[in-house]
Each structure stands twice: as C-alpha cells, then as structure tokens.
C-alpha positions, 0 to 999 in steps of 0.5 A: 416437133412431132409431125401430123401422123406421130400420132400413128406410131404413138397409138400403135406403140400404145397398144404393143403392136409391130409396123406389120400388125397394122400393116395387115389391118389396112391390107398394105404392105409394111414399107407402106405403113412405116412411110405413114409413120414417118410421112413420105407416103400420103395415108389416104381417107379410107385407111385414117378411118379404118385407123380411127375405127380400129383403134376407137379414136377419131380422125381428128385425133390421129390428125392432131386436130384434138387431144381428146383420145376417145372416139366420137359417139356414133351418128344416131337419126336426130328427131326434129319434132317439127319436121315431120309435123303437119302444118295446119291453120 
C-alpha cells in the first residue's frame, strides 16, 4: 500500500527529475529528501507547500487527501456587496 508521501516521488518521477533536483528546490540535502520519499523524516508545512506550489498541485494532493492533480485556483479578495454597505433606516 502506498504510504502518504508516494505521491512525492510519483510527481517528481512524472516530471523526469532525480532526488537531488528536488533536494535543491527545497534547499536540503538529498539524504534528506529521499527520507521524505520514503517517510523516516517529517516533511515540514513549508517544504509540502514549496512542493505543492513547485509542482502546481495542492497540499491535499501530495497528502492523498485528493486525487484531483490540479492545483487550487489562487485566493482572490471575495466582494460581499453587504459588508461595506451602510445601513440606513
């Protein structure tokens, strides 16, 4: 059964990149990042995003939270027409 971080050396075999590649994407060493591959090191919420953002999926996919691959859309300021809306009587 695949473990939670498979999904790391799936994407990073999807895009025909060695362990060091992505080593020095998040700035660690290899040993490092192999033992995310293979959960016997904690992968931080800085690098899962740096991940996420690096290979434009989400923090959900990389977590097997989802199997949508595609990242999500970008926050955008939401208008709420009410908020700013003045109440008068």
């Amino acid at each position: 059964m695949k473990g939670d971080f498979m999904r790391l050396k799936d994407l990073r075999e999807d895009h025909d990149l060695l362990q060091k590649d992505i080593a020095k994407v998040l700035n660690v060493a290899k040993r490092t990042y192999s033992g995310y591959e293979t959960e016997t090191r904690w992968l931080s919420k800085e690098s899962l995003i740096q991940l996420a953002k690096f290979y434009n999926t989400s923090t959900d996919y990389i977590l097997e939270l989802t199997n949508i691959k595609t990242a999500y859309p970008k926050n955008r300021k939401k208008e709420h027409k009410t908020q700013n809306k003045k109440v008068t009587n």
